[in-house]
N, C-alpha and C positions, 0 to 999 in steps of 0.2 A: 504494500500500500504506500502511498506517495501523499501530496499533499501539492495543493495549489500556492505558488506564488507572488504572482501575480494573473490579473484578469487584461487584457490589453486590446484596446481598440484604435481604428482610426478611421478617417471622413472619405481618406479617396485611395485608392491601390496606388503602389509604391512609395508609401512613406510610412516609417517608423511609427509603430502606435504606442500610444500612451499607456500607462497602467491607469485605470481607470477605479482600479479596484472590487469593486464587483460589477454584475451584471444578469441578464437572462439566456438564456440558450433557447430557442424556440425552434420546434420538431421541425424539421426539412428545411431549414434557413441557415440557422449558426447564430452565430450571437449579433443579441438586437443591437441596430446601430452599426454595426462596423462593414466597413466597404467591400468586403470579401465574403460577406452573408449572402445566400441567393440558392434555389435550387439545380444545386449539380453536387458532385462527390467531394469538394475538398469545402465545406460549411467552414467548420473551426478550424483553424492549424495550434499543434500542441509541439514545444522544445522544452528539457528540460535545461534547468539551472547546470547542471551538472555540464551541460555542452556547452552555456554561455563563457561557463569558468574556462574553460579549453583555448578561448578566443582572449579571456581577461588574463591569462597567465603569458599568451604575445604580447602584451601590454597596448592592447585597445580598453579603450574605454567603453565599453559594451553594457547593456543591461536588460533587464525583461521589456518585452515589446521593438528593441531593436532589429531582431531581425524578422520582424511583422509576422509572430508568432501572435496568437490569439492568447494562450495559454500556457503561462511558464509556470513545469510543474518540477516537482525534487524528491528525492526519492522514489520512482517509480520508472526503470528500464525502458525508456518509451522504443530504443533501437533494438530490444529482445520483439516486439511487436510486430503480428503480421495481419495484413489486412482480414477483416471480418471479426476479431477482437473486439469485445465490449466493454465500455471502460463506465462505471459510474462517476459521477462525478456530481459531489454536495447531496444533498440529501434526497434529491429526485431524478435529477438529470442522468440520460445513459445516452453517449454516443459509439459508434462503431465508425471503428480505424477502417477506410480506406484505400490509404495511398503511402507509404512509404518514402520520404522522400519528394523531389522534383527535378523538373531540367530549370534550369535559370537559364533562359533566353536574353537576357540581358543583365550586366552585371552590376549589383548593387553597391551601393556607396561603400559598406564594410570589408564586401572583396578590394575592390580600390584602395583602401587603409592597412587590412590585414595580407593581401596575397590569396587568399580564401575565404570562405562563407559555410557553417556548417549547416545551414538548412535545408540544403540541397539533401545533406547526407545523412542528416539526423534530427528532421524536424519531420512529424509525421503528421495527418488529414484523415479527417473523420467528420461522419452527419451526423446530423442529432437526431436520433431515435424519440426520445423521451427528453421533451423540455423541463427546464426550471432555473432558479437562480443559481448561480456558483458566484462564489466571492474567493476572495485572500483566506485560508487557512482552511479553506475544506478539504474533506478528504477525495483522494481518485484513487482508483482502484479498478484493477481487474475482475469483471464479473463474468460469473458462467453462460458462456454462450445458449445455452440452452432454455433459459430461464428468460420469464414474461418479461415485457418490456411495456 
């Protein structure tokens, strides 16, 4: 089990979103508000803490929502994950993982800074099954695939 770190939004595709701190996840959208919500397979994007540090240890200056991650979470192996995985998240909400990864067709300010970008490689895409609020300190967790949603 893991835990949410940050909640992170923003107004228009390709810019750094904010932590916001909490929010909604609403079933076949992604979270309310943020410019990457829309019916198709990548709703939410989820990176953990643990791959931001990877990028803070080259000595960027990097944080939750920099790399327009939806959901910076810690404690919880997001790159052991394969698509079809259901993840709960806060006290109602359940998405299932997707997509693993992406192509970056164009390269973002942080590759320019660092030489690399780990979201390509380690930031993974999920829909929301089941809406609800998720805020800073909930818990996400792997749940059994088989079980109601």
């Amino acid at each position: 089990m893991g835990r949410i770190v940050a909640v992170c939004t923003s107004l228009r595709k390709g810019e750094r979103k904010r932590n916001i701190g909490w929010g909604r996840l609403i079933p076949n959208h992604g979270l309310e508000g943020d410019a990457h919500a829309g019916p198709w397979h990548r709703q939410v994007s989820l990176l953990a803490l643990e791959s931001i540090r990877k990028m803070q240890a080259q000595g960027l200056k990097v944080g939750p929502g920099d790399f327009a991650e939806n959901l910076t979470t810690e404690g919880l192996d997001l790159r052991s994950l394969v698509p079809g995985t259901k993840l709960k998240i806060g006290p109602e909400a359940v998405v299932e993982v997707t997509q693993i990864g992406k192509v970056c067709h164009e390269r973002c300010a942080v590759y320019y800074q660092a030489g690399d970008c780990i979201m390509p490689r380690e930031g993974i895409f999920a829909r929301v099954l089941k809406g609800g609020p998720v805020q800073v300190g909930d818990n996400i967790e792997v749940v059994d695939g088989q079980g109601d949603v």
